[in-house]
KEKE-3310 file (N, C-alpha, C; in steps of 0.2 Angstrom, whole numbers, plus 5000, padded with zeros to 4 digits):
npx = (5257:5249:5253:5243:5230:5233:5233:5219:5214:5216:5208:5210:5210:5221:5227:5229:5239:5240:5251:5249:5256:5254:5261:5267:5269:5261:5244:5242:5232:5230:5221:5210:5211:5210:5197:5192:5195:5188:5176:5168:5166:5179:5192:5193:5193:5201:5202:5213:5229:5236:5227:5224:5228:5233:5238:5229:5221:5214:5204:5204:5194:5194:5188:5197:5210:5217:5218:5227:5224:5237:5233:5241:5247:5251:5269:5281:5290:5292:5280:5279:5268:5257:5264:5277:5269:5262:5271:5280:5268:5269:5282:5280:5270:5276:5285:5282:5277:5271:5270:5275:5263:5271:5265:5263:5257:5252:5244:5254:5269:5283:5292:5303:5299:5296:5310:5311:5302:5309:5322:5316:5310:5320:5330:5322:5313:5304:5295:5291:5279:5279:5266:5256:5247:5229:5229:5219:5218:5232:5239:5248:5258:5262:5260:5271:5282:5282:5285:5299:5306:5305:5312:5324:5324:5319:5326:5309:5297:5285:5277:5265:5248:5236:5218:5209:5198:5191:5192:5203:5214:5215:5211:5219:5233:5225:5228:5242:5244:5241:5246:5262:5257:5260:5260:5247:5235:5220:5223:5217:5199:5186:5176:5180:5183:5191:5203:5199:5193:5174:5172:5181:5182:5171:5173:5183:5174:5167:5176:5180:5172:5169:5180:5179:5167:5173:5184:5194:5195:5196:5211:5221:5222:5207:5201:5192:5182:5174:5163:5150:5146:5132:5123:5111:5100:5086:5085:5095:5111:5118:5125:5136:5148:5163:5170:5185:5194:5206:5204:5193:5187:5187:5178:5166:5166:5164:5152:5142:5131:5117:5117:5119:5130:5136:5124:5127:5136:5135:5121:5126:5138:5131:5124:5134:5140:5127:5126:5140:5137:5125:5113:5102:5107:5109:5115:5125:5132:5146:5155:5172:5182:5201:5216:5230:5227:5234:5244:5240:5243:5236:5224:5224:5229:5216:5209:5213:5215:5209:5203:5194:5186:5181:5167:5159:5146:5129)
npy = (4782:4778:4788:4791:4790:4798:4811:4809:4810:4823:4831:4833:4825:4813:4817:4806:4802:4795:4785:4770:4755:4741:4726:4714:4696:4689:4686:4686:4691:4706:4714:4708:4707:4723:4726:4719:4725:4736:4732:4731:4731:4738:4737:4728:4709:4691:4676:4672:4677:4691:4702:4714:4726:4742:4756:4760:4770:4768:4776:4776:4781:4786:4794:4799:4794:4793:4783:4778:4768:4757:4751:4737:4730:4714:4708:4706:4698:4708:4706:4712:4726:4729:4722:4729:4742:4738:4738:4749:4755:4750:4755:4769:4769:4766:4776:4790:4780:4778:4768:4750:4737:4719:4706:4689:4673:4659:4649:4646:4645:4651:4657:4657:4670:4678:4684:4693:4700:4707:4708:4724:4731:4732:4742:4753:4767:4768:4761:4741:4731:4712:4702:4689:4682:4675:4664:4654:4646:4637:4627:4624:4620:4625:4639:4639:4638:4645:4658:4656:4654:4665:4676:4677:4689:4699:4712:4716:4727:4725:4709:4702:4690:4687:4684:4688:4681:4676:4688:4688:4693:4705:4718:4717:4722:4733:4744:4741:4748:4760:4767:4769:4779:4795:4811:4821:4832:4825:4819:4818:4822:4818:4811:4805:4791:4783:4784:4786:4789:4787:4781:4774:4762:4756:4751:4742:4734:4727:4721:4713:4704:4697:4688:4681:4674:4668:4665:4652:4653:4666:4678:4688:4699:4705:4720:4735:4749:4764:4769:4778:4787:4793:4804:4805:4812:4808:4795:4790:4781:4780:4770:4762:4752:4747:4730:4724:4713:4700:4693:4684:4671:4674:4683:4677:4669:4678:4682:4671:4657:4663:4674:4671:4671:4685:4692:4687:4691:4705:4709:4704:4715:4724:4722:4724:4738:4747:4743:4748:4764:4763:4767:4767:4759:4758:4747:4743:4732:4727:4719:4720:4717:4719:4715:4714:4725:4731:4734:4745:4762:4774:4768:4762:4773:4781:4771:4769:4783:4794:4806:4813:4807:4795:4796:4793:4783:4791)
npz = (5333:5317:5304:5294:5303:5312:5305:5302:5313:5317:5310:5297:5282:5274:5259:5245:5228:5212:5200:5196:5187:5181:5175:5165:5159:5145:5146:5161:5170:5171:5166:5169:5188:5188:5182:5196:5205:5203:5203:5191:5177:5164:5158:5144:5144:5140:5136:5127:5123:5123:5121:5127:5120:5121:5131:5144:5156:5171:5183:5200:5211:5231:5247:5251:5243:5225:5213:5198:5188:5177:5163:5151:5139:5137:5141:5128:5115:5102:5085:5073:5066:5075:5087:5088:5091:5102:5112:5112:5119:5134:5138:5139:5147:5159:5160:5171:5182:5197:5207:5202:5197:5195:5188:5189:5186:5195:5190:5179:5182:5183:5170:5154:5149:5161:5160:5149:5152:5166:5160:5152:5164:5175:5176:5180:5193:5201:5214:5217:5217:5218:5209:5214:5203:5201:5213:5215:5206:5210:5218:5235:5234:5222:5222:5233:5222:5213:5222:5224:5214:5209:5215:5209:5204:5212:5226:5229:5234:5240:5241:5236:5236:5224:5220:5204:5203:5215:5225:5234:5243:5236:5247:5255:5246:5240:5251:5252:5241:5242:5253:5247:5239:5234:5242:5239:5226:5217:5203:5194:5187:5198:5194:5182:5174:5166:5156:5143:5126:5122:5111:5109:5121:5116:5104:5109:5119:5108:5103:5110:5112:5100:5104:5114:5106:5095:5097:5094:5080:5075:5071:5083:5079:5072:5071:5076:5071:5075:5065:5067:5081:5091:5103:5110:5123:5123:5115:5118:5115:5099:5087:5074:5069:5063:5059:5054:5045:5039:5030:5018:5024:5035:5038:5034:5045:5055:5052:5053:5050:5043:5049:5062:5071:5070:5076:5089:5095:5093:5101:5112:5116:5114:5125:5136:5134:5136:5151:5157:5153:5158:5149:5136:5121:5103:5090:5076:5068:5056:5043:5036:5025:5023:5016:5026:5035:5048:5042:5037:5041:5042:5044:5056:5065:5065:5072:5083:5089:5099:5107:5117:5134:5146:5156:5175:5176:5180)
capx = (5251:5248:5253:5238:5227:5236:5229:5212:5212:5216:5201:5214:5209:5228:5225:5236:5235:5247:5249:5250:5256:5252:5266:5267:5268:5252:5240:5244:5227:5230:5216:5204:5212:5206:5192:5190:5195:5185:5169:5164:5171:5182:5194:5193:5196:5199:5208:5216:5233:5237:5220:5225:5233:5234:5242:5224:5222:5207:5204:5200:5195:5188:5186:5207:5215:5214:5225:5226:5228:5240:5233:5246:5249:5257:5276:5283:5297:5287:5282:5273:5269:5254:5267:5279:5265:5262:5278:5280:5263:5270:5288:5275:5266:5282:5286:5281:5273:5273:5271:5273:5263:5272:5259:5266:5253:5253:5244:5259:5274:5288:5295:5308:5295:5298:5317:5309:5300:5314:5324:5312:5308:5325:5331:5315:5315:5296:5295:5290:5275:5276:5258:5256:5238:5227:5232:5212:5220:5237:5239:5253:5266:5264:5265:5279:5287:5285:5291:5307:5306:5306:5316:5329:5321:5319:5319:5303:5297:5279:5273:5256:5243:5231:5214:5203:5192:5189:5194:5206:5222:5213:5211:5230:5236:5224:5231:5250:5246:5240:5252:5266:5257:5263:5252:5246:5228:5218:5226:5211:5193:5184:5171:5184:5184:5195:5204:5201:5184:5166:5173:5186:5180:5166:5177:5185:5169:5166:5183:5180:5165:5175:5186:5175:5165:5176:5195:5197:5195:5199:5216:5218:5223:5204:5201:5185:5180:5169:5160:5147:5142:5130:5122:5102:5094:5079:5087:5104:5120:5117:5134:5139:5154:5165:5175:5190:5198:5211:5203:5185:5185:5184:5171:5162:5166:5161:5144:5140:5125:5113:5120:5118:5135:5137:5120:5127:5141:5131:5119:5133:5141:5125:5120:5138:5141:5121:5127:5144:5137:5119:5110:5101:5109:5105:5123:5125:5140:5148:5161:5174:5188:5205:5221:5236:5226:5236:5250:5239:5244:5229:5219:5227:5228:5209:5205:5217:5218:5203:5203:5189:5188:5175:5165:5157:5138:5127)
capy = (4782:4778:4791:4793:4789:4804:4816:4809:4811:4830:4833:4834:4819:4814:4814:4803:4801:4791:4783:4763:4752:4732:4720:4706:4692:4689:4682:4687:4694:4711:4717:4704:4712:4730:4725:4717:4729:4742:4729:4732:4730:4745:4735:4720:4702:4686:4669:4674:4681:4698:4704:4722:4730:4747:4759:4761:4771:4767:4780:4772:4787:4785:4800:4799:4792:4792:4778:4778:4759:4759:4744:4738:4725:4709:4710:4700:4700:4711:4705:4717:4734:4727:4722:4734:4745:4735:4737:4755:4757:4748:4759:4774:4768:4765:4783:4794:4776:4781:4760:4744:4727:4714:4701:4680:4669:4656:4643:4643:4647:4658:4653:4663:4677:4682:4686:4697:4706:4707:4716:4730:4733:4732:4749:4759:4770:4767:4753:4737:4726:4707:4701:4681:4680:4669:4660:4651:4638:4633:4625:4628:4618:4628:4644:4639:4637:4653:4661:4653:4653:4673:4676:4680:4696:4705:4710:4718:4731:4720:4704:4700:4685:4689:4681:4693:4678:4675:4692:4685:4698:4713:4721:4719:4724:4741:4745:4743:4753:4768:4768:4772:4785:4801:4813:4828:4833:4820:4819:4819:4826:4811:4808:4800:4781:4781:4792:4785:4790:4781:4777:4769:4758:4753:4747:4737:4729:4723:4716:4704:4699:4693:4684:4678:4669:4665:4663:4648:4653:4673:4678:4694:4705:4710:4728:4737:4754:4765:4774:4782:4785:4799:4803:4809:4813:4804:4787:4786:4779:4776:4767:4760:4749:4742:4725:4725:4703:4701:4687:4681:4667:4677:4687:4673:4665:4681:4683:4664:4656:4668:4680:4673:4674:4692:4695:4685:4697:4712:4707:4704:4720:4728:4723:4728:4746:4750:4743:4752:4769:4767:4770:4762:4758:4754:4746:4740:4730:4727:4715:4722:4712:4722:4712:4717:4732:4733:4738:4754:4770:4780:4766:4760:4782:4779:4767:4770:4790:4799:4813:4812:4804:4790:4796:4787:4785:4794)
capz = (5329:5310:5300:5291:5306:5312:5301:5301:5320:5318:5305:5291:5276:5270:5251:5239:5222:5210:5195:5196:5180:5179:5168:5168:5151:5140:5153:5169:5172:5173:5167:5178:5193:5186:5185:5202:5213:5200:5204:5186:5166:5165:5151:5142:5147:5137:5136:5120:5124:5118:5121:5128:5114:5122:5137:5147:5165:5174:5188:5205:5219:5236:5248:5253:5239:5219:5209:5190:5186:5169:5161:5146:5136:5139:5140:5124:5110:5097:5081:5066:5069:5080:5092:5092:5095:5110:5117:5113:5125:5140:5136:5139:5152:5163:5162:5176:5187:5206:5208:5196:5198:5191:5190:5191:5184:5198:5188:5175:5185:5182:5162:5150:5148:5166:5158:5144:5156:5172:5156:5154:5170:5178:5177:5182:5199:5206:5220:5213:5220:5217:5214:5215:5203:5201:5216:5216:5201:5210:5226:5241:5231:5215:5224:5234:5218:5210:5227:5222:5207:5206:5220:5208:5201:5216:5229:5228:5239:5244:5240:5238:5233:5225:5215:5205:5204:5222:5227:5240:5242:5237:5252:5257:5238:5240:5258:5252:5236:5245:5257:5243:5233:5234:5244:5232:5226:5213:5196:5187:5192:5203:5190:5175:5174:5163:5151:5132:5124:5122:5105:5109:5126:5114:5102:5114:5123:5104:5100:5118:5111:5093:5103:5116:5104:5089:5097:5090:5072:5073:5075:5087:5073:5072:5075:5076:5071:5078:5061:5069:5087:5092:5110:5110:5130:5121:5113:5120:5110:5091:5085:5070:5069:5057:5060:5050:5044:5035:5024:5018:5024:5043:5037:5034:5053:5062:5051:5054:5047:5044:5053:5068:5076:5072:5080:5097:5096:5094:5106:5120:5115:5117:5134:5141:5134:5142:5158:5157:5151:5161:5144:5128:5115:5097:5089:5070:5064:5047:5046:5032:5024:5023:5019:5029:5039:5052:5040:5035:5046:5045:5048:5064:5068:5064:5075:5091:5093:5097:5112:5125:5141:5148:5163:5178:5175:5185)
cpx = (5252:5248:5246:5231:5229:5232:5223:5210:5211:5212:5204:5213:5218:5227:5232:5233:5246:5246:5253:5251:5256:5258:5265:5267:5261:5248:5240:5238:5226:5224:5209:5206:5210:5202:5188:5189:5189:5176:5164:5170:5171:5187:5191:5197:5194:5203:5213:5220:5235:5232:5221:5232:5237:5237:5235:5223:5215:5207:5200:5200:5191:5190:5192:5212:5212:5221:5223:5229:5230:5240:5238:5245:5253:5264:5278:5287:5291:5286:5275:5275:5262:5259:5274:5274:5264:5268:5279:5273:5267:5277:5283:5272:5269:5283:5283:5273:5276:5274:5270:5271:5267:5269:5262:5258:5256:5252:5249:5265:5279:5292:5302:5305:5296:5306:5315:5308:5305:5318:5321:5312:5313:5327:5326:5316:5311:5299:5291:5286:5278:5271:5256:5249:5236:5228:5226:5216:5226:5236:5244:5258:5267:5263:5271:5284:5289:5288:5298:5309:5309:5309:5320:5329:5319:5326:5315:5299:5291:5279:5267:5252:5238:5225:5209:5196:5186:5189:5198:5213:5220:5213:5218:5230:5232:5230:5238:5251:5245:5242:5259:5264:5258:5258:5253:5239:5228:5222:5220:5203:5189:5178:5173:5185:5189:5197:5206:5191:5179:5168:5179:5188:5172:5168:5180:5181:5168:5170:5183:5177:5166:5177:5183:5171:5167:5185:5198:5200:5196:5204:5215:5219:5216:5203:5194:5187:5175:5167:5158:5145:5139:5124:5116:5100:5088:5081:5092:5106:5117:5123:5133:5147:5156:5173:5179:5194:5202:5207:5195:5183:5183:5179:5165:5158:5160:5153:5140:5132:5121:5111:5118:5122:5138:5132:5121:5131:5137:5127:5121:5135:5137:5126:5129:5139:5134:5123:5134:5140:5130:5115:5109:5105:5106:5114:5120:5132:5142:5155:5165:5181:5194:5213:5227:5234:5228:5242:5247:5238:5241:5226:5220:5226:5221:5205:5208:5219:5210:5204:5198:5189:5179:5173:5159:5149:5136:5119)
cpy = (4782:4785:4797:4793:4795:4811:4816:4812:4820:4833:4833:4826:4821:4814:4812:4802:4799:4786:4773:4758:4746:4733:4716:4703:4691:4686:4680:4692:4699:4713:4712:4708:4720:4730:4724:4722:4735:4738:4730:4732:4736:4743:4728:4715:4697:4681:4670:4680:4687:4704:4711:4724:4738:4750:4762:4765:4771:4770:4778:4780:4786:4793:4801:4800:4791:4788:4776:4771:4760:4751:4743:4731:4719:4709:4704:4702:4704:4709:4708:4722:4735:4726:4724:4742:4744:4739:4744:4757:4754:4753:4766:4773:4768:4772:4786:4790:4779:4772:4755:4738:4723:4708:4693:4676:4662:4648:4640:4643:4651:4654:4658:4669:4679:4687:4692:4702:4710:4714:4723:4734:4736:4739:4755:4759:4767:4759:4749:4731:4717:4705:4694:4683:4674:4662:4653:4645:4635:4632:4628:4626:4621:4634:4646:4641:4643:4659:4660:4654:4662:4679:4680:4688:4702:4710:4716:4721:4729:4713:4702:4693:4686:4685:4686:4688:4678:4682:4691:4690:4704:4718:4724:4724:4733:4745:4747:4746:4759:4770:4772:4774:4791:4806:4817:4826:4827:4823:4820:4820:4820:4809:4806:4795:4780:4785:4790:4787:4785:4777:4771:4764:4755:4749:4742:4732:4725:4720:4712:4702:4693:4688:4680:4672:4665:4666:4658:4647:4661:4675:4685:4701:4708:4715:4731:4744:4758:4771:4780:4782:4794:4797:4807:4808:4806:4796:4784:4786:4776:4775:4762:4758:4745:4735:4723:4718:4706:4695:4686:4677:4668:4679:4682:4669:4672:4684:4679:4663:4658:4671:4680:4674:4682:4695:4694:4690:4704:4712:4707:4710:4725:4731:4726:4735:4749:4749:4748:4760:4771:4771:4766:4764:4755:4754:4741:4738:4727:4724:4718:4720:4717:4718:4719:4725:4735:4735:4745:4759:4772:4777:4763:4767:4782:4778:4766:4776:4794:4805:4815:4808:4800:4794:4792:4788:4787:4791)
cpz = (5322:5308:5296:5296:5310:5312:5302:5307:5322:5314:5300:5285:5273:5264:5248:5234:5219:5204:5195:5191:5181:5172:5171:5160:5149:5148:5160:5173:5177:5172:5170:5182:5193:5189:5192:5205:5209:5203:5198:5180:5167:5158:5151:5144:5141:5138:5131:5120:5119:5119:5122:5123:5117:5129:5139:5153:5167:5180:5197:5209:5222:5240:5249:5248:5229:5216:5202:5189:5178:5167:5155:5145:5137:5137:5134:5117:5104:5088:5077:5069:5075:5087:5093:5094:5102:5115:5118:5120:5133:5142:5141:5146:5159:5163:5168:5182:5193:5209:5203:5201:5193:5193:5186:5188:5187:5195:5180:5176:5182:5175:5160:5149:5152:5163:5157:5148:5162:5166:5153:5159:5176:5182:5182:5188:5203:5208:5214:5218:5215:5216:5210:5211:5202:5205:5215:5210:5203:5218:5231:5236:5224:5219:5226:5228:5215:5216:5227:5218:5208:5212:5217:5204:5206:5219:5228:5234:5241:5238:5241:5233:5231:5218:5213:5203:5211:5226:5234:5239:5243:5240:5253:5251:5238:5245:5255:5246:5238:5250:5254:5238:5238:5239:5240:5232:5219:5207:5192:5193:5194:5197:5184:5179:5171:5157:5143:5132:5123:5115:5105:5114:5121:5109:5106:5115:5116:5101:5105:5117:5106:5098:5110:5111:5097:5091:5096:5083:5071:5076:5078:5087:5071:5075:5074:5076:5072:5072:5063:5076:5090:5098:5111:5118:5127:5118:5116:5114:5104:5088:5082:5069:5064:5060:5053:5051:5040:5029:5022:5022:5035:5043:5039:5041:5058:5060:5054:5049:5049:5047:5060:5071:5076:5077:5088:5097:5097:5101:5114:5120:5119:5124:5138:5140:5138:5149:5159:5158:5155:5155:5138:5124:5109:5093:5083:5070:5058:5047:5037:5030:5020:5022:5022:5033:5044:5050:5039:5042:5047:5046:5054:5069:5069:5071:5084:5092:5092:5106:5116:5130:5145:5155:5167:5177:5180:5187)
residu = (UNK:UNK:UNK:UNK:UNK:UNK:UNK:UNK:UNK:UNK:UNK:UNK:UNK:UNK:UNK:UNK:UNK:UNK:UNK:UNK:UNK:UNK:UNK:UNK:UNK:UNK:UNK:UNK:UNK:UNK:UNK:UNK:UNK:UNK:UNK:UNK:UNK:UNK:UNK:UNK:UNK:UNK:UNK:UNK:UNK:UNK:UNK:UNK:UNK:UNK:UNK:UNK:UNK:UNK:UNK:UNK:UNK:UNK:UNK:UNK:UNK:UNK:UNK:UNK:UNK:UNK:UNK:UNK:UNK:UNK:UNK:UNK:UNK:UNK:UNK:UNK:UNK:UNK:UNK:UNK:UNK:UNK:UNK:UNK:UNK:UNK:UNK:UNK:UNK:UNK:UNK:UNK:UNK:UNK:UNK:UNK:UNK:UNK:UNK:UNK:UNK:UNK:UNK:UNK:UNK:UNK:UNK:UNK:UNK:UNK:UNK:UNK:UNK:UNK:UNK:UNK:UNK:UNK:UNK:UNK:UNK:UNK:UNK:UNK:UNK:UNK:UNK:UNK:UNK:UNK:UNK:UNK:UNK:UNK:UNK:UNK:UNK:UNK:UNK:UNK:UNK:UNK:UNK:UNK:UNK:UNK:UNK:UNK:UNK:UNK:UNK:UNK:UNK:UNK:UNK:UNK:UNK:UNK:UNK:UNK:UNK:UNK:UNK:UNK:UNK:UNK:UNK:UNK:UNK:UNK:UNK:UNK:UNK:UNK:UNK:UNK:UNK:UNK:UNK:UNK:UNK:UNK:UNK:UNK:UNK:UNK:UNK:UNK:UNK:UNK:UNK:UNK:UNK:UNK:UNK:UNK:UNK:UNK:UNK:UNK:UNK:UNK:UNK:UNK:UNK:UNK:UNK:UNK:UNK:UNK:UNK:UNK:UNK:UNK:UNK:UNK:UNK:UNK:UNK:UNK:UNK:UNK:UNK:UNK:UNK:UNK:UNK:UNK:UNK:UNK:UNK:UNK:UNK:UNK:UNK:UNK:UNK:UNK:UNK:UNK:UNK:UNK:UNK:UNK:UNK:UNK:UNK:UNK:UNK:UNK:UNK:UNK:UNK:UNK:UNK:UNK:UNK:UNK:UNK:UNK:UNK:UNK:UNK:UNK:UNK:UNK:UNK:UNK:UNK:UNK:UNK:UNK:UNK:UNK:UNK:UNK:UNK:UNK:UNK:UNK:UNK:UNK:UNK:UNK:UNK:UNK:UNK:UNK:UNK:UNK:UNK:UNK:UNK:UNK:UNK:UNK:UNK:UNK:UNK:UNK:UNK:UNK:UNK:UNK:UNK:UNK:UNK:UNK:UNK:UNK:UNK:UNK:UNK:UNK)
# end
């Protein structure tokens, strides 16, 4: 008999819990998959590589199992202090994983970026998923290939297919994650989503919306600050945000004529932090022109270190 069928047989629930890290190069839609299996925005997504600047955990728990998914940034040679930032989080994030996905982007096949990342990765104890995504854009013949193609980097203690468009894999890919976590009590108390503060998952939801509606013309060096945000029973979330360019001529793009593309962004930002948070919101933004912001310390410290923890709405 199953192990874990087992247990249940005998009135004893096996609990597991364990912490799970996603790699993979720029756009290997890690955090789609997040999402998916979460069935809800938990990080941000966009087309516009690079998009997850930070080291993430989103807390999955059902009544057996709790899995800390360690979102990260796409694996890639680092350049500035934005992307050795990056890279320092992934570095971090790898520390004390119980399982790695490294995630294949099926509709661009296996390139020199897989190298980059194989050298990271190489060394490390935890077993190592394979996870074929976005299989929904490549057919059997460009599958095939990346199962050849990345042959040489394992081998890899599962293989899985997975689309978080279609939700095709998923199933599998839970199953064989919660088979190799650890068994032990939850890691964190069942009602965290995710462990960065309201200030800094709202900041987020606002930087997806920049780059959602102007990734042509903004590069992905904007940052958003979260001024003010305060939490009233009787109004909800009042949050004041500042958008920080490096140039005028951005400010300009993301105010738009007469300030309609700021209000779409606003607008979008909105309706997702109330659905997230299950609560109204009233959100102002101010777009603020900084050359070289990403070189200032304290405002990087600022805007990416605060000490609270998101919970699931009720």
């Amino acid at each position: 008999m199953n192990h874990d069928l087992s247990c249940l047989a005998k009135g004893r629930a096996l609990i597991r819990s364990g912490i799970v890290t996603l790699v993979g190069k720029p756009n290997t839609g890690k955090s789609s998959l997040i999402n998916a299996i979460f069935q809800q925005k938990v990080v941000i997504v966009s087309d516009k590589p690079q998009t997850t600047w930070h080291h993430i955990r989103c807390v999955y728990t059902d009544g057996t199992s709790q899995i800390i998914f360690s979102d990260t940034p796409g694996v890639n040679k680092p350049i500035g202090p934005l992307g050795k930032y990056m890279t320092k989080a992934v570095r971090s994030a790898l520390e004390g994983s119980d399982l790695v996905l490294w995630l294949f982007d099926c509709s661009r096949g296996v390139t020199e970026a897989e190298r980059y990342v194989y050298d990271k990765i190489q060394s490390i104890e935890p077993p190592v998923f394979a996870v074929l995504n976005k299989i929904d854009l490549a057919g059997p013949t460009e599958i095939d290939k990346v199962l050849a193609d990345m042959a040489e980097f394992g081998p890899f203690a599962e293989t899985h297919q997975t689309s978080a468009t279609t939700g095709v894999g998923l199933a599998r890919l839970m199953e064989g994650i919660k088979i190799r976590l650890p068994e032990g009590d939850f890691l964190y108390d069942p009602e965290v989503l995710i462990d960065k503060p309201i200030r800094f998952i709202v900041s987020e939801l606002i930087r997806e919306k920049i780059y959602r509606y102007t990734s042509k013309e903004i590069p992905y060096e904007t940052g958003v600050y979260i001024e003010h945000l305060d939490e009233k029973p009787s109004s909800g979330l009042s949050i004041r945000a500042e958008i920080f360019v490096s140039r005028d001529n951005h400010k300009g793009i993301l105010i738009g004529k007469g300030g309609e593309m700021i209000r779409k962004i606003r607008l979008s930002a909105k309706r997702d932090i109330e659905i997230l948070f299950d609560r109204k919101v009233g959100l102002e933004l101010y777009v603020r022109v900084k050359e070289r912001w990403m070189h200032d310390e304290n405002l990087r410290t600022k805007d990416l270190d605060f000490e609270t923890i998101v919970r699931k709405s009720r």
